[in-house]
N, C-alpha and C positions, 0 to 999 in steps of 0.2 A: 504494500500500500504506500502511497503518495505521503510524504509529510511537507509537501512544496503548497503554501497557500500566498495568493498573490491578494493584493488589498489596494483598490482604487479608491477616490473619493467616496464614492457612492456602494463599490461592492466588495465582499468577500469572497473569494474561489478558495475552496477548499479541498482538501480530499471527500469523496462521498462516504455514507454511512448508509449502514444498515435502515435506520432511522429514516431517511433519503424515502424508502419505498413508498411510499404511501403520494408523495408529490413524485418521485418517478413515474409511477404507474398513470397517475392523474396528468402528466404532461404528453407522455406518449398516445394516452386515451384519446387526444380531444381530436377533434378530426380537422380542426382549425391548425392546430399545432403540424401535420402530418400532412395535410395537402401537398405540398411540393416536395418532401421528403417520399414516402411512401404512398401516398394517397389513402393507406388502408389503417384506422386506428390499432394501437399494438391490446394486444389481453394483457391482464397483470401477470401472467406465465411469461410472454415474453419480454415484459418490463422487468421481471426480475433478474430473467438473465441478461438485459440490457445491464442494469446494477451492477450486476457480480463480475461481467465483462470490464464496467470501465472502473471496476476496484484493480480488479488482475490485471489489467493491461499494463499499470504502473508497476507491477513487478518485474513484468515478462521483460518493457520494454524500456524501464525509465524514464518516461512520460504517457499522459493520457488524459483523460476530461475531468474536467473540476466542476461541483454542485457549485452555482452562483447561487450567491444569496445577498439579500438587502443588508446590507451596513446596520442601519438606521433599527429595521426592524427584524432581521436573521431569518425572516421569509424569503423560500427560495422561488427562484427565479428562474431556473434552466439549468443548462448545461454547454459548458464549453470545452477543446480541447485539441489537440493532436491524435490520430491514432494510426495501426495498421493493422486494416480490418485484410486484406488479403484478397482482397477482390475481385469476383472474377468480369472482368472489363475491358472492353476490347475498344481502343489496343489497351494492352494491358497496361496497368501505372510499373514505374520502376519503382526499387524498395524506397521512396520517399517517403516522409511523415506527412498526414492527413489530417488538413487542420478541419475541425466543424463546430458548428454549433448552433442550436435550441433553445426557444426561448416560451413561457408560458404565455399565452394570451397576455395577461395582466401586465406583462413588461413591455408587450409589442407599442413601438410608438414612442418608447421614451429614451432612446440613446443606450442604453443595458447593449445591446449587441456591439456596438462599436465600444462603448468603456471596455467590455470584459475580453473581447477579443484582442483590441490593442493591447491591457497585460499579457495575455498570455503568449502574443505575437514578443512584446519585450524581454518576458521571460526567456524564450527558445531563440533568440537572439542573444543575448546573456549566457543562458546556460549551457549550449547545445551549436554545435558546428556543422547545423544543416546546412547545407547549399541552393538546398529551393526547396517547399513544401505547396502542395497540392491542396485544392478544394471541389468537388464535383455538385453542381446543380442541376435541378430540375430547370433547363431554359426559361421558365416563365416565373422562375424565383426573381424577380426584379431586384427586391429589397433587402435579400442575402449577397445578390453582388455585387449592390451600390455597396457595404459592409466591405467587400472583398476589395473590388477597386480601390478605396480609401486606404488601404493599410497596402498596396502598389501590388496586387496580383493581376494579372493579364491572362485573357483568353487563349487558351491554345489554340493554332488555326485546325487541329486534326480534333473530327467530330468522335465521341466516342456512345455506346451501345453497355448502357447497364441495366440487368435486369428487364431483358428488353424496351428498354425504353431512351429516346436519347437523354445524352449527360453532357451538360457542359463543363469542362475540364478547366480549370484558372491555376496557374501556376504564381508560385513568389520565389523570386531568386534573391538570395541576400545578397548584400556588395561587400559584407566581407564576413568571413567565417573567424569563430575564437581562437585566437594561436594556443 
C-alpha cells in the first residue's frame, strides 16, 4: 500500500481504505459518472475489486490512484492516478504509466479535476523518471481532455480500438527526466 498523500489547497489524495467502499461502489454506480468511461454502471462486486486493484497496484508497481477527498470536509470526491492496467488495445500502448481519473457528480464543475490531477502530475514529475505517460478517452469526453491539454498532453495522430470501441490516445512527454 501507498503511504504517498499529496495535499492541494482545497484536496487531500490519499492512499484508499477499506472504509473507501461504500463511496467506491456509489461512484462507479452512477451512470452519470460512467458515461464516457464504460457507459455500463459497475455492481458493488466489481467496485470492490476496482478497491483492492488500486490498493495492490501501489505495491506491484510503486505508484497508482489516490481517494481525493475534500480538505475542508474529508468527503470524498473521486479518484485519481497512474496505473498499468495491461490492456489489451490496439495498437497496443508500450509499458508507459496511465495517468486517469474520476470524479463524483458533486465535484463535477468545480476545478477538483484539474487541482488533483496537476499534484499528482507534480508528484510523478518529482518522484518518478517517466518519459511520457498516457491517457485514453472516450472521443466525446470533451471535459476530460480540456483536463489533459492543460497539464500539455497531445493527441496521438494513430486512432486506437479498445474494447471495441474507438479510444482516443493523449500522450505527455516530460522535458526532463530525475537524474
Amino acid at each position: 500500500m501507498s503511504d504517498v498523500i499529496l495535499e492541494t489547497e482545497r484536496l487531500i489524495l490519499r492512499p484508499h481504505r477499506v472504509e473507501d467502499f461504500p463511496d467506491v461502489a456509489a461512484l462507479w454506480a452512477d451512470p452519470v459518472v460512467v458515461r464516457h468511461i464504460s457507459g455500463v454502471p459497475s455492481t458493488p462486486e466489481a467496485s470492490w475489486s476496482r478497491l483492492l486493484r488500486n490498493m495492490g497496484h501501489w505495491q506491484a508497481m510503486g505508484y497508482g490512484y489516490w481517494a481525493v477527498t475534500e480538505r475542508s470536509t474529508g468527503d470524498f470526491l473521486g479518484e485519481v492516478g497512474f496505473s498499468d492496467f495491461k490492456r489489451e488495445i490496439d495498437p497496443p500502448l508500450a509499458v508507459i504509466p496511465e495517468a486517469g481519473w474520476v470524479l463524483a457528480t458533486h465535484a463535477h464543475g468545480r476545478g477538483i479535476a484539474g487541482e488533483a490531477v496537476t499534484a499528482m502530475h507534480d508528484w510523478a514529475d518529482a518522484a518518478k523518471d517517466w518519459a511520457e505517460t498516457v491517457c485514453l478517452f472516450d472521443p466525446a469526453h470533451a471535459v476530460s481532455q480540456k483536463v489533459a491539454l492543460k497539464l500539455g498532453y497531445r493527441v496521438r495522430e494513430q486512432a486506437a480500438i479498445y474494447q471495441g470501441k474507438q479510444t482516443l490516445v493523449m500522450s505527455r512527454v516530460t522535458e526532463c527526466s530525475r537524474p
